[in-house]
DSSP file (Angstrom, degrees, kcal/mol; ACC not computed):
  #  RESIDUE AA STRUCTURE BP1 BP2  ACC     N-H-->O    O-->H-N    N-H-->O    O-->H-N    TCO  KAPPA ALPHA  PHI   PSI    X-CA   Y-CA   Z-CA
    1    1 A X              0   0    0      0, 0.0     2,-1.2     0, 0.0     0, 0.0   0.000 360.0 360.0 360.0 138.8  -18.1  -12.7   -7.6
    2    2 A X        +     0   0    0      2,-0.0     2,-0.3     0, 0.0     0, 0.0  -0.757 360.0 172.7-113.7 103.5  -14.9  -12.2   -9.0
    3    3 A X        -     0   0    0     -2,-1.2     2,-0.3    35,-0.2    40,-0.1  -0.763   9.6-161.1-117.0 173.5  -12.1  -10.9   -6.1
    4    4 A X    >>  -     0   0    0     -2,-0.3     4,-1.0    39,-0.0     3,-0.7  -0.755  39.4 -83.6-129.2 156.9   -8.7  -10.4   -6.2
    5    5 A X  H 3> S+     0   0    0     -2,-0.3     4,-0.7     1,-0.2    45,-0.1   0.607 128.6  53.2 -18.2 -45.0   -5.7  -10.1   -4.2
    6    6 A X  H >> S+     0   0    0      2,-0.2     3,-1.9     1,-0.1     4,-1.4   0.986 107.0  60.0 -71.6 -60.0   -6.3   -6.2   -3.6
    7    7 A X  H <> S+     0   0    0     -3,-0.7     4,-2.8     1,-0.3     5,-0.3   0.883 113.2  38.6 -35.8 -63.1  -10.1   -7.6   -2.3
    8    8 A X  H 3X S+     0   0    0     -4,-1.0     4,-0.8     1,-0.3    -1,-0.3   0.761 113.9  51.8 -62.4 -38.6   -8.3   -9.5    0.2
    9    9 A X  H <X S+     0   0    0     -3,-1.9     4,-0.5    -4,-0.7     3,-0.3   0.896 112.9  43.6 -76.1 -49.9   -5.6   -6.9    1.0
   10   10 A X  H >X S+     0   0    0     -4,-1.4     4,-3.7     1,-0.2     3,-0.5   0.893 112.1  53.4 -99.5 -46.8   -8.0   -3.9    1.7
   11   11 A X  H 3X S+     0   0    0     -4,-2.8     4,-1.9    -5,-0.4    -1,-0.2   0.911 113.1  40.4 -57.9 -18.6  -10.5   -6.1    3.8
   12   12 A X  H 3X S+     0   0    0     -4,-0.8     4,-1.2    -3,-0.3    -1,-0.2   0.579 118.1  50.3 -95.1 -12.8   -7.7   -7.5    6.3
   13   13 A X  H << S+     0   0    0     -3,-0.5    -2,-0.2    -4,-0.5    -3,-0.2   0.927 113.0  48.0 -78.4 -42.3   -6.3   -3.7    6.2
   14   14 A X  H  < S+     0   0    0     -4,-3.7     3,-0.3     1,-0.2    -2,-0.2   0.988 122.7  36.2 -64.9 -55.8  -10.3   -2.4    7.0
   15   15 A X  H  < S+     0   0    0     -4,-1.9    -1,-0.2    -5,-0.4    -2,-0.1   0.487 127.0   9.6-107.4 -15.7  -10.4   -5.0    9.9
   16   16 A X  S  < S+     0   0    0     -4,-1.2    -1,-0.3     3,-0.1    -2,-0.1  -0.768  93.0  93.4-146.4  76.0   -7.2   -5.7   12.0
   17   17 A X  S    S+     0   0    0     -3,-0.3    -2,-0.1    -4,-0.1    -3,-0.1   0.497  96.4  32.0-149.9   9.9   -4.8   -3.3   11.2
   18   18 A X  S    S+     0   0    0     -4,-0.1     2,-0.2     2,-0.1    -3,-0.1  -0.041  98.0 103.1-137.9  17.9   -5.6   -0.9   13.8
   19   19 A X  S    S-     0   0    0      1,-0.1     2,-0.1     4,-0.1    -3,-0.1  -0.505  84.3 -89.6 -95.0 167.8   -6.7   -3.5   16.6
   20   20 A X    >   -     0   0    0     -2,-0.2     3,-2.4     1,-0.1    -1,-0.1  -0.338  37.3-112.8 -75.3 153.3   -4.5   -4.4   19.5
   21   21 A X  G >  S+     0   0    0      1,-0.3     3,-1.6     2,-0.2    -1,-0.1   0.930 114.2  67.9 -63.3 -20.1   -2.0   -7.6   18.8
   22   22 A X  G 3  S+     0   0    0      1,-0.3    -1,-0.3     0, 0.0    -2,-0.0   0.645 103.4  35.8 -73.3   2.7   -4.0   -9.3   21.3
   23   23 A X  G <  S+     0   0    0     -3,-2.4     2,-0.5     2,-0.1    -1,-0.3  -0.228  91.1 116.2-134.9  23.1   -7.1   -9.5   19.4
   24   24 A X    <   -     0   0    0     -3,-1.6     2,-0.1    -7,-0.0    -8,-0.0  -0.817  69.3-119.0 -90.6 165.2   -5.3  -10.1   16.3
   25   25 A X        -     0   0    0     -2,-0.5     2,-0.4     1,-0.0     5,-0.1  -0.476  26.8-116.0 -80.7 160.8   -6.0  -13.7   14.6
   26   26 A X    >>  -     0   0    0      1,-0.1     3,-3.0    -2,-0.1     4,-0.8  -0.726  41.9 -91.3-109.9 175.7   -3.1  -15.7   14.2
   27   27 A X  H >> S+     0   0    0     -2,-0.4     3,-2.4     1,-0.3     4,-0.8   0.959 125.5  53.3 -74.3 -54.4   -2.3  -16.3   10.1
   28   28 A X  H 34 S+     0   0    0      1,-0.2    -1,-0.3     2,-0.2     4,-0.3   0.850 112.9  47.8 -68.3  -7.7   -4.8  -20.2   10.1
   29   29 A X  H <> S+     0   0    0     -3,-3.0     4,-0.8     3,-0.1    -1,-0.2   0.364 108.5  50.3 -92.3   4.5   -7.6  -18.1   11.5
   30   30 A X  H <X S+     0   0    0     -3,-2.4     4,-1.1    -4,-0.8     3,-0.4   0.861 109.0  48.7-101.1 -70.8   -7.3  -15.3    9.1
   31   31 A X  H  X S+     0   0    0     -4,-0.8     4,-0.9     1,-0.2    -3,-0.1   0.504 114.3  49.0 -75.9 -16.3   -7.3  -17.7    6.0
   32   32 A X  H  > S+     0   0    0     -4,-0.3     4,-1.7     2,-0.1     3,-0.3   0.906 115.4  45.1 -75.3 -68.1  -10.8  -19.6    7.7
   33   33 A X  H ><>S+     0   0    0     -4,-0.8     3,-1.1    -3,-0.4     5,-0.5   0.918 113.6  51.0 -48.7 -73.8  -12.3  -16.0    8.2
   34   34 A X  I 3X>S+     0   0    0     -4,-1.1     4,-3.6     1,-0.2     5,-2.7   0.846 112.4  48.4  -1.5 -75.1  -11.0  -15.3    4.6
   35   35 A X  I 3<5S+     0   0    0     -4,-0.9    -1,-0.2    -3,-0.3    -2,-0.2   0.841 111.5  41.6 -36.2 -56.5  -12.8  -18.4    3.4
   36   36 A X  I <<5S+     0   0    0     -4,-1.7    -3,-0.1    -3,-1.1    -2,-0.1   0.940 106.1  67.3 -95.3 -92.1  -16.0  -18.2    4.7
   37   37 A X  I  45S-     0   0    0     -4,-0.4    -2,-0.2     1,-0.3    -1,-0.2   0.481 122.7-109.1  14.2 -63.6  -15.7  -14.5    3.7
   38   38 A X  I  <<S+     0   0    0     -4,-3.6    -1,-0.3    -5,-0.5    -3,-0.2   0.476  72.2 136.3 117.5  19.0  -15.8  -15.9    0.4
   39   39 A X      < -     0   0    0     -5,-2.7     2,-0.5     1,-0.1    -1,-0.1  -0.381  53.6-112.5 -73.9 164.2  -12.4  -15.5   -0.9
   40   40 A X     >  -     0   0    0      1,-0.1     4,-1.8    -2,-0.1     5,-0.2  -0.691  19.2-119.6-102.8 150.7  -10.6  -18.0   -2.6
   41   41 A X  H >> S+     0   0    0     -2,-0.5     4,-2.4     1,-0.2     3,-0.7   0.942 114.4  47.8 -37.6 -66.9   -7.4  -19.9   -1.3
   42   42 A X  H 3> S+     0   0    0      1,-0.2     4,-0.8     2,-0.2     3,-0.3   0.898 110.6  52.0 -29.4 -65.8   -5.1  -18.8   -4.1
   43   43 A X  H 3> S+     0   0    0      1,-0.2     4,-1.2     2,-0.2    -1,-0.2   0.703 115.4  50.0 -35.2 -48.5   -6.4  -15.1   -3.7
   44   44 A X  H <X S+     0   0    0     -4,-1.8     4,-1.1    -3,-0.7    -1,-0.2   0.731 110.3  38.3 -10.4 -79.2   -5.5  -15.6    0.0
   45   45 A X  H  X S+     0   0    0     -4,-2.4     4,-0.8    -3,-0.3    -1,-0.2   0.393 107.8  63.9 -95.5   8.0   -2.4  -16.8    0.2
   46   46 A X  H >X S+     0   0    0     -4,-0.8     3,-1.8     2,-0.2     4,-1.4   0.883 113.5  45.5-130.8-105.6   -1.1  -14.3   -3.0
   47   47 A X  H 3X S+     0   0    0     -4,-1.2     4,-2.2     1,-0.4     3,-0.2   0.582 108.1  53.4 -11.9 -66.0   -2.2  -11.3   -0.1
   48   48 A X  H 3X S+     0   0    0     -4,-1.1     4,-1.1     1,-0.3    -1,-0.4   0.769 112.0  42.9 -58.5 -48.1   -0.5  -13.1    2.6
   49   49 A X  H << S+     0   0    0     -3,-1.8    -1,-0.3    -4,-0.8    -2,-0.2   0.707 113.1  55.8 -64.0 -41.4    2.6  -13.1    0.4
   50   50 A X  H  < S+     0   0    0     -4,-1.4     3,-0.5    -3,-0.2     4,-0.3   0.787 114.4  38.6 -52.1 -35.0    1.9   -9.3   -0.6
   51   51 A X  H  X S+     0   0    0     -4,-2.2     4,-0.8    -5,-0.4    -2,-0.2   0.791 108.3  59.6 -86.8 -18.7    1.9   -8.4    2.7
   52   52 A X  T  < S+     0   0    0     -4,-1.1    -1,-0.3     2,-0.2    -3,-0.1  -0.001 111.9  47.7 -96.7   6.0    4.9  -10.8    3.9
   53   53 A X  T  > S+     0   0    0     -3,-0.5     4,-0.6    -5,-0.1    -1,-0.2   0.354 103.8  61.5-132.1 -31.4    7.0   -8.7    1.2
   54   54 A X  H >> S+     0   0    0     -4,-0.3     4,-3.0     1,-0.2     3,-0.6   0.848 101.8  47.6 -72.8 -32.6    5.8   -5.7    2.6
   55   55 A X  H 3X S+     0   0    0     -4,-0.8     4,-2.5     1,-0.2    -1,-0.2   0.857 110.3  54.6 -93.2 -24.1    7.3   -6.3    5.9
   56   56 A X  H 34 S+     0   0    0      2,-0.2    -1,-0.2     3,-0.1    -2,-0.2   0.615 106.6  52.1 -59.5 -15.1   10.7   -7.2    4.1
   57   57 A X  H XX S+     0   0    0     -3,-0.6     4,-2.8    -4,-0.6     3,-0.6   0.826 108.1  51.1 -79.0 -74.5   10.7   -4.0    2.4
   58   58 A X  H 3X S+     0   0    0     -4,-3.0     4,-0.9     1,-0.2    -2,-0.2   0.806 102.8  58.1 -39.4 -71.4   10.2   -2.5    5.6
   59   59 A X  H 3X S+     0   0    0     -4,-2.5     4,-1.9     2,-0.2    -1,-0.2   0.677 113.8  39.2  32.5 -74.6   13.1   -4.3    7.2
   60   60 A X  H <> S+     0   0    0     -3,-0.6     4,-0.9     1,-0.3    -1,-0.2   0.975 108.9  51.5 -87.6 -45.3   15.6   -2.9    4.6
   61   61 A X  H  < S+     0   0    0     -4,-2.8    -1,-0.3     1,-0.2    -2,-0.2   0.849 111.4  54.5 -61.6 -13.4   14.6    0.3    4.1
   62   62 A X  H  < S+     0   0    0     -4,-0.9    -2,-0.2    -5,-0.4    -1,-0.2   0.989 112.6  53.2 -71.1 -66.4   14.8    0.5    8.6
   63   63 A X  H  < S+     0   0    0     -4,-1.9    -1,-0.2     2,-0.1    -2,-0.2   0.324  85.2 119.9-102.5  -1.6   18.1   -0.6    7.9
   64   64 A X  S  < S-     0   0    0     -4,-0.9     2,-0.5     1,-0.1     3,-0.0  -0.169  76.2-100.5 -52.6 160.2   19.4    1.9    5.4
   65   65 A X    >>  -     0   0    0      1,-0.1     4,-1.4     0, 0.0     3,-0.5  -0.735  26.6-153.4 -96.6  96.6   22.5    4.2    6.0
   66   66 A X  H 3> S+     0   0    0     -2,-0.5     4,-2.4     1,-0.2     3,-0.1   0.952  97.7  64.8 -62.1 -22.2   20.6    7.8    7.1
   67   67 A X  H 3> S+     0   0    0      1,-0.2     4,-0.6     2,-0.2    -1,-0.2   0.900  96.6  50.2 -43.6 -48.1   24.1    9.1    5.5
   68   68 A X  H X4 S+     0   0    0     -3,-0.5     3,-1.1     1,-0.2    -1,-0.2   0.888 103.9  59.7 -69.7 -23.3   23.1    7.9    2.2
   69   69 A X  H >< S+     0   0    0     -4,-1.4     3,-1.4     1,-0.3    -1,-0.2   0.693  97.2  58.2 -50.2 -61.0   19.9    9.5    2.5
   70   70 A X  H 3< S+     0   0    0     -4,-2.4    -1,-0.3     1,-0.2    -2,-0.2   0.592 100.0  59.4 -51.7 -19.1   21.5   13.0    2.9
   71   71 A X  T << S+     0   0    0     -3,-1.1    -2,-0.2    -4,-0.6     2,-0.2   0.540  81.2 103.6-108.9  19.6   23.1   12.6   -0.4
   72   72 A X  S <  S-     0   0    0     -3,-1.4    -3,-0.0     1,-0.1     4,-0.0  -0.371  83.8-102.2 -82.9 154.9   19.6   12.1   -2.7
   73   73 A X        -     0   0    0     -2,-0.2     3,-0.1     1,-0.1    -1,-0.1  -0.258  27.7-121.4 -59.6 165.8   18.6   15.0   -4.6
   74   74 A X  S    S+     0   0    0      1,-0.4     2,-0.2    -3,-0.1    -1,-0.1   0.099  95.4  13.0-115.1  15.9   15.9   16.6   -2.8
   75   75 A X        +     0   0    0      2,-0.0    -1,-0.4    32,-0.0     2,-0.2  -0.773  68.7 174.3-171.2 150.1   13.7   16.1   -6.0
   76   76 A X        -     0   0    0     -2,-0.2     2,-0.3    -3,-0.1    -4,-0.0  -0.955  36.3-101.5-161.1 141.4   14.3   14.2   -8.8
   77   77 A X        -     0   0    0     -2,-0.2     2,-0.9     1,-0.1    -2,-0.0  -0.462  32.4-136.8 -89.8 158.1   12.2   13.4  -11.9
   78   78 A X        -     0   0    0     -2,-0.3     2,-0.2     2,-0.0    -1,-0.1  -0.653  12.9-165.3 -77.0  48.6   10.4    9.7  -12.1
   79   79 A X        -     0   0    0     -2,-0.9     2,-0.3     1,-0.1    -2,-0.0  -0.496  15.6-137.7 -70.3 127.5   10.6    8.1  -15.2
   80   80 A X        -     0   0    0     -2,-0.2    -1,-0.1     1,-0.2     5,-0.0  -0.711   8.3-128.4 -93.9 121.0    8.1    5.0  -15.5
   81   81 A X     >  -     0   0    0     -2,-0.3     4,-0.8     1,-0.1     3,-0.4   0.269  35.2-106.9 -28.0 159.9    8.9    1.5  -17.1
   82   82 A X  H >> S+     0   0    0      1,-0.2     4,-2.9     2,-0.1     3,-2.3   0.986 120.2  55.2 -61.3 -49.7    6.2    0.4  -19.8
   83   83 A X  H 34 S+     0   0    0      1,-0.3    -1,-0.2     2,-0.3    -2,-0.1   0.367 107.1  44.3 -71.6   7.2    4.9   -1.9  -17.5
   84   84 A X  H 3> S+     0   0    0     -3,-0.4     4,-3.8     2,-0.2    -1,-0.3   0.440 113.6  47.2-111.2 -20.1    4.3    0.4  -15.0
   85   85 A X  H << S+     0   0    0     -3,-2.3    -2,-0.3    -4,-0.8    -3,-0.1   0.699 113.0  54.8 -98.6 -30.3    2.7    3.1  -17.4
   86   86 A X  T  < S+     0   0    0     -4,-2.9    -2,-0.2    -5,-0.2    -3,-0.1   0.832 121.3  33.7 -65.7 -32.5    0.6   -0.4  -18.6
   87   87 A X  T  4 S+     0   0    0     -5,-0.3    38,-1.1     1,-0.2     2,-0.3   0.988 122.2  38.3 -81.5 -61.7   -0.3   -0.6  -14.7
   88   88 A X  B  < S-a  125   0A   0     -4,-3.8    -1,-0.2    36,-0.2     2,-0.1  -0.687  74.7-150.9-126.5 137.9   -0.6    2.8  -13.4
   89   89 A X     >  -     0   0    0     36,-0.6     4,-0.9    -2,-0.3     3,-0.3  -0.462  37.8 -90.3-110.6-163.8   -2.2    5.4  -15.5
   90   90 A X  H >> S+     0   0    0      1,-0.2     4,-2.9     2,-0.2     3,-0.8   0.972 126.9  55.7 -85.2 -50.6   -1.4    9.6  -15.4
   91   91 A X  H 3> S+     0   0    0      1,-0.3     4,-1.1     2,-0.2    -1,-0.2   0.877 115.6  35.8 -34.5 -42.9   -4.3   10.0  -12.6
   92   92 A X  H 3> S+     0   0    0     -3,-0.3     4,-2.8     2,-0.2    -1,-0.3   0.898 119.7  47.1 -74.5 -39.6   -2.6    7.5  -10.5
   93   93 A X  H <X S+     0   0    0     -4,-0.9     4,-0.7    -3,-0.8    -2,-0.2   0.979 112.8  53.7 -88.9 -45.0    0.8    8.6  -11.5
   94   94 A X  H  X S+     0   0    0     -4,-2.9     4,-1.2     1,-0.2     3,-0.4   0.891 108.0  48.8  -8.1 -58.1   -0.5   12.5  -10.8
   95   95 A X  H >X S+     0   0    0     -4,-1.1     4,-3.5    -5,-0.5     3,-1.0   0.944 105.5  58.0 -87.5 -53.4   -1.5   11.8   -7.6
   96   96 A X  H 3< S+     0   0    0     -4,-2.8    -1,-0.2     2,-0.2     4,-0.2   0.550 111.4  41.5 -52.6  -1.4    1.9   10.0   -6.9
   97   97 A X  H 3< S+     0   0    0     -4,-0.7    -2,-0.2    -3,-0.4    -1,-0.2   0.335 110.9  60.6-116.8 -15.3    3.9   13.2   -7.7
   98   98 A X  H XX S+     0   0    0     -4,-1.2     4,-1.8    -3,-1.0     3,-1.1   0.884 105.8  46.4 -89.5 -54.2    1.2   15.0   -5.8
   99   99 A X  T 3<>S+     0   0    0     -4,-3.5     5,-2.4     1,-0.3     6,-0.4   0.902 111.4  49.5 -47.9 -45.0    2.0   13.0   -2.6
  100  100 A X  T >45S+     0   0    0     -5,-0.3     3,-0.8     1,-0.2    -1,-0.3   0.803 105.7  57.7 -66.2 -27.4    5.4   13.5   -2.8
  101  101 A X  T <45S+     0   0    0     -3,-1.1    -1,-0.2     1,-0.2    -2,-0.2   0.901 108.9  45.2 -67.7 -39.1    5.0   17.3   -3.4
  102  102 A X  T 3<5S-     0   0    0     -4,-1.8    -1,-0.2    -3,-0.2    -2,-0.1  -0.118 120.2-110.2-113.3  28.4    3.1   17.9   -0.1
  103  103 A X  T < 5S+     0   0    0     -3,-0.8    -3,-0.2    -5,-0.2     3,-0.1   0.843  82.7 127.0  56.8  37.0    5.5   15.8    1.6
  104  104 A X  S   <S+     0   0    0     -5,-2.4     2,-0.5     1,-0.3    -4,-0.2   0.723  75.6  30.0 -97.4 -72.4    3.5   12.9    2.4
  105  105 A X        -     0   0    0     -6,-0.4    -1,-0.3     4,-0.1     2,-0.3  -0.603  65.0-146.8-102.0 179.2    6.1   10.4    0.7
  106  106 A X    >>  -     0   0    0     -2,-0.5     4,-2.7    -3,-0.1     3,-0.7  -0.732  40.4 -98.9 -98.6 138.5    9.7   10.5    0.3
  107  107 A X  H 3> S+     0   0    0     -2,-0.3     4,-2.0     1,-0.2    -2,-0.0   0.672 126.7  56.3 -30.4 -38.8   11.2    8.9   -3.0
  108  108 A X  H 34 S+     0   0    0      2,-0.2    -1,-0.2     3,-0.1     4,-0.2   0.710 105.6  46.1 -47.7 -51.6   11.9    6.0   -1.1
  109  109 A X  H X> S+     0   0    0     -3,-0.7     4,-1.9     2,-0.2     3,-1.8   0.929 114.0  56.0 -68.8 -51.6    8.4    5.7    0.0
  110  110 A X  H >X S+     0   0    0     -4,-2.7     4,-2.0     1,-0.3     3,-1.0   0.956 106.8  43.4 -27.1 -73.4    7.5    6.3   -3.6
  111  111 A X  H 3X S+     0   0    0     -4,-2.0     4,-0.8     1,-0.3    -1,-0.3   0.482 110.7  54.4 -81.6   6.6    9.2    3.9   -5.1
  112  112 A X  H <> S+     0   0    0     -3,-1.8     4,-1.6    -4,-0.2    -1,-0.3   0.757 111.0  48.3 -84.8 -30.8    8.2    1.4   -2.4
  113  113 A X  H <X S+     0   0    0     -4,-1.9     4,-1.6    -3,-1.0     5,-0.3   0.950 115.5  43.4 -71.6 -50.0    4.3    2.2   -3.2
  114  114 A X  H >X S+     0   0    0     -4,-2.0     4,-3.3     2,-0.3     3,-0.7   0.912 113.2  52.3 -81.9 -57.5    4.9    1.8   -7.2
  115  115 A X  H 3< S+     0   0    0     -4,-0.8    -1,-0.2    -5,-0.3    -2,-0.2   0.977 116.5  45.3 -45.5 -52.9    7.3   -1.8   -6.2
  116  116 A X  H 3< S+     0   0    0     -4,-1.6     4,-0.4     2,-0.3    -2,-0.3   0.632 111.3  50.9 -77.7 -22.8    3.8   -2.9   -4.1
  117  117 A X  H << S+     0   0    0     -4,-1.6     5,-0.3    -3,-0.7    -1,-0.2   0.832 114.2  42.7 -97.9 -25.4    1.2   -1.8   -7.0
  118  118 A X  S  < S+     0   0    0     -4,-3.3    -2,-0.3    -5,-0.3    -1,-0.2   0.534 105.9  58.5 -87.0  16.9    3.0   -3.8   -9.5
  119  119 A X  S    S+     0   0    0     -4,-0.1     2,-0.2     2,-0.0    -1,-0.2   0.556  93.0 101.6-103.9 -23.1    3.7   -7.1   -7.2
  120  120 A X  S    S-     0   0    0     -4,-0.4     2,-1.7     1,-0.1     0, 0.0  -0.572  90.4-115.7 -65.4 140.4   -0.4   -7.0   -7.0
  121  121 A X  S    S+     0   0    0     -2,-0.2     2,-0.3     2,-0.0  -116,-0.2  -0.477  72.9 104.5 -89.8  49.7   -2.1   -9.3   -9.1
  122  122 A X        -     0   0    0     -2,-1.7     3,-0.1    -5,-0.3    -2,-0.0  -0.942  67.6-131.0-145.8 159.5   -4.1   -6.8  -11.8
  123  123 A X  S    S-     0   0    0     -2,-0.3     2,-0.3     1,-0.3    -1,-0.1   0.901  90.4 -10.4 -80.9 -37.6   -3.8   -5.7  -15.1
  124  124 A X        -     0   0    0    -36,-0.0     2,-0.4    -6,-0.0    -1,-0.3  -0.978  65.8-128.4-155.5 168.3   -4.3   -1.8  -14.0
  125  125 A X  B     -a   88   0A   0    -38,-1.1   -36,-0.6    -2,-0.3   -33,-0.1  -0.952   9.6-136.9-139.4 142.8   -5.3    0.2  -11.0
  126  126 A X     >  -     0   0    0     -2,-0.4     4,-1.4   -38,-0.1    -1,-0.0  -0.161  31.8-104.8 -91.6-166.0   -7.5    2.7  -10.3
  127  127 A X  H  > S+     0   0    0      1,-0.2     4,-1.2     2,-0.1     3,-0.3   0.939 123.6  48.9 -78.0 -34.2   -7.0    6.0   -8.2
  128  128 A X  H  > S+     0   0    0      2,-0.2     4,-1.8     1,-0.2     3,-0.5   0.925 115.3  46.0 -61.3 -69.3   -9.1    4.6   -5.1
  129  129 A X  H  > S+     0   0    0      1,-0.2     4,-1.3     2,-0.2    -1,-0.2   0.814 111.7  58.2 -47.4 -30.6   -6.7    1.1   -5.3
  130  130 A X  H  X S+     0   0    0     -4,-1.4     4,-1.8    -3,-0.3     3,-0.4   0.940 108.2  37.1 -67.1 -45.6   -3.9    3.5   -5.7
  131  131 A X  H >X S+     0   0    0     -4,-1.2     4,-2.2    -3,-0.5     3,-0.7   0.950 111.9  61.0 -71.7 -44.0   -4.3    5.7   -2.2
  132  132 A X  H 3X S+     0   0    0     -4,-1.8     4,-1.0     1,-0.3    -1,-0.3   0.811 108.0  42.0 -70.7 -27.7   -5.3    2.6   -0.3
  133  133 A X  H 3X S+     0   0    0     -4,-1.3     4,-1.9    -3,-0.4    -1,-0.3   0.733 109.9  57.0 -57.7 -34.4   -1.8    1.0   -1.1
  134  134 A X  H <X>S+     0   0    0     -4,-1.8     4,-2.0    -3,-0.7     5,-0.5   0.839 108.7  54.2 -68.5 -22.5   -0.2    4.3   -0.4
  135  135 A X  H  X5S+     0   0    0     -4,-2.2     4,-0.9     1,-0.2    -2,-0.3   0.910 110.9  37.0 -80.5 -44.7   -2.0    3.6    2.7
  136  136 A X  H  X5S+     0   0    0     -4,-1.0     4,-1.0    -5,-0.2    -1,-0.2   0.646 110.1  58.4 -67.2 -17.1   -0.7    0.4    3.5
  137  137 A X  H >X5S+     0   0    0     -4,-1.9     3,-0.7     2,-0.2     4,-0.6   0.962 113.9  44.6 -85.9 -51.7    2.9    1.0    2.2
  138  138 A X  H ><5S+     0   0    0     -4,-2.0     3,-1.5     1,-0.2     6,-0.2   0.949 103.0  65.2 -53.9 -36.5    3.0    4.2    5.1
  139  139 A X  H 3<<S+     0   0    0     -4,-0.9    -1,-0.2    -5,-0.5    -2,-0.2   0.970 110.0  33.4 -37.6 -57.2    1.5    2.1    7.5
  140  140 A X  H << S+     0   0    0     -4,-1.0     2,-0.6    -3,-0.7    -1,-0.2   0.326  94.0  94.0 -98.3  16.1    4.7   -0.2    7.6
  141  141 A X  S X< S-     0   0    0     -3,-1.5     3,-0.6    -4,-0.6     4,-0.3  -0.902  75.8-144.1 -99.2 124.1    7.5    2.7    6.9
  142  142 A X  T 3  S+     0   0    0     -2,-0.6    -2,-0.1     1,-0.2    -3,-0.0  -0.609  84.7  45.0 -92.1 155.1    8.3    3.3   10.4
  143  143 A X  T 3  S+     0   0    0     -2,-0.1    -1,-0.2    -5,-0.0     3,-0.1   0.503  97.1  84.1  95.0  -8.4    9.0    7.2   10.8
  144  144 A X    X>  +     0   0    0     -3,-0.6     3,-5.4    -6,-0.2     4,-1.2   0.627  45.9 115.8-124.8 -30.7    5.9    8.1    8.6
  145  145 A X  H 3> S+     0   0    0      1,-0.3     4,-2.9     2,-0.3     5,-0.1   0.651  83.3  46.2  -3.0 -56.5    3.1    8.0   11.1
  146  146 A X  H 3> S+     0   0    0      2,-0.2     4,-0.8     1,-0.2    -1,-0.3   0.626 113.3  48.6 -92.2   4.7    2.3   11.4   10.8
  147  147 A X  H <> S+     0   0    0     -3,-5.4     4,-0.6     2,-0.2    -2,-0.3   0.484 117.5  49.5-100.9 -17.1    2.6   11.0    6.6
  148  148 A X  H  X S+     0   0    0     -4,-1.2     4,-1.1   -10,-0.2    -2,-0.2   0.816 104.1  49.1 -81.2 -43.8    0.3    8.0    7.4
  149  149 A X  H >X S+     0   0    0     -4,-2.9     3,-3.2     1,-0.2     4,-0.9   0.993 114.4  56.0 -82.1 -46.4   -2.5    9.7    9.7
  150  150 A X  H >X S+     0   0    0     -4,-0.8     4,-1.1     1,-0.3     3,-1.1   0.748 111.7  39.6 -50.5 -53.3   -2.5   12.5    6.7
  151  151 A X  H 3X S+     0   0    0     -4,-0.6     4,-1.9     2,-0.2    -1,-0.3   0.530 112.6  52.8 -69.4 -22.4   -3.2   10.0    4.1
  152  152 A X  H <X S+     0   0    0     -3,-3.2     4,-0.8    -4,-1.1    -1,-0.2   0.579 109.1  51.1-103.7   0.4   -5.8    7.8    6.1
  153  153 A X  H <X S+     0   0    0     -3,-1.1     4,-2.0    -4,-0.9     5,-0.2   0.817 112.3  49.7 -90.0 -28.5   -7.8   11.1    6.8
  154  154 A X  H  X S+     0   0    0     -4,-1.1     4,-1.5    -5,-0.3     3,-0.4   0.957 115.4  45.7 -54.5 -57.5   -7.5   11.6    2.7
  155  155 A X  H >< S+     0   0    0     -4,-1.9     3,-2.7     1,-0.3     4,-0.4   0.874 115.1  40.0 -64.7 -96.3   -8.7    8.2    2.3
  156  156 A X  H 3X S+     0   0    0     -4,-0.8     4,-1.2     1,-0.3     3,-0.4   0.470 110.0  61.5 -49.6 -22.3  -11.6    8.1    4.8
  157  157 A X  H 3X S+     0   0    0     -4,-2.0     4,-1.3    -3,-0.4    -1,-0.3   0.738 109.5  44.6 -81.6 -21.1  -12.8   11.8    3.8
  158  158 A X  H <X S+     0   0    0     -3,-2.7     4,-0.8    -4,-1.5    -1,-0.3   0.600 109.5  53.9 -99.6  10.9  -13.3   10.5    0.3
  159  159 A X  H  > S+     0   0    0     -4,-0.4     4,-1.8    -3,-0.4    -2,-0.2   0.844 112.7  41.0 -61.8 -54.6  -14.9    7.6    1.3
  160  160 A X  H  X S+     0   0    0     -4,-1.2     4,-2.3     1,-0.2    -2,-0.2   0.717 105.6  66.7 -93.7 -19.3  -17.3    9.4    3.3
  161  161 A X  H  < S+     0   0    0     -4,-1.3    -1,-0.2     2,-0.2    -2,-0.1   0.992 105.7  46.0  -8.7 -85.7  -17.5   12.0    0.2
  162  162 A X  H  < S+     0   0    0     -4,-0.8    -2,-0.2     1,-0.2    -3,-0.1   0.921 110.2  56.9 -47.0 -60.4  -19.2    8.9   -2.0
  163  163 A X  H  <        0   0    0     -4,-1.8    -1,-0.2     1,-0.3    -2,-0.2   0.748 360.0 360.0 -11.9 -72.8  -21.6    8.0    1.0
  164  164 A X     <        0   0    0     -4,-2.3    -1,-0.3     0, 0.0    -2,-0.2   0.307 360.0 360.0 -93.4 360.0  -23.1   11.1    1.3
């Protein structure tokens, strides 16, 4: 079975990311649950690194000037790199222009979800890869909570959509 970074990323996101810190595992008992999972080391520690980036991200943008903040346009259009139009195709990119329209992200946010699908370790991403990253990038933009439970009700209602 062939998994990937993202594999690794959405299963530790399904399983502790809403648990208390006391029942979390500490980083050498997630990469033995990992393991045995059946992920591979590489795959592993490539997550660990996504997510360890994520939280540096977080960091700076917490530490931003709310002044400068006031002096962005309050829309502005989004032109995409090749390698990002190679990544992320017009559904995905749709659907990023859509979030930002109904006030779910901020540009900021944007352009933190878009940094976080091209540091993943794939040639291209579908729309399902796309929202669950939008899902993790709100998760760790503090301020966003309620632009996160919006998005994690989108996600789970199409989940449960396929199911049934």
């Amino acid at each position: 079975m062939k998994e990937d970074v993202f594999d690794v990323l959405l299963y530790l996101f399904e399983n502790y990311i809403d648990t208390d810190d006391s029942n979390k595992p500490d980083k050498d008992a997630l990469e033995t649950e990992l393991e045995g999972v059946g992920f591979q080391n590489l795959e592993i520690h490539k997550a660990f690194d996504w997510l360890e980036s994520m939280t540096v991200i977080e960091e700076d943008s917490s530490s931003s000037d709310s002044d400068e903040d006031e002096s962005k346009p309050p829309s502005a259009m989004r032109f995409y790199s090749e390698q990002e139009l190679l990544r992320l195709d017009l559904q995905c990119r749709g659907y990023l222009l859509f979030l930002e329209q109904v006030g779910v992200l901020d540009a900021e946010t944007r352009e933190v979800v878009i940094e976080r699908v091209m540091a993943l370790d794939t040639d291209e991403i579908d729309l399902d890869q796309m929202k669950w990253v939008v899902l993790m990038v709100l998760f760790y933009q503090p301020g966003r909570e309620a632009a996160y439970a919006w998005m994690e009700d989108l996600v789970f209602e199409d989940l449960e959509a396929v199911v049934h």
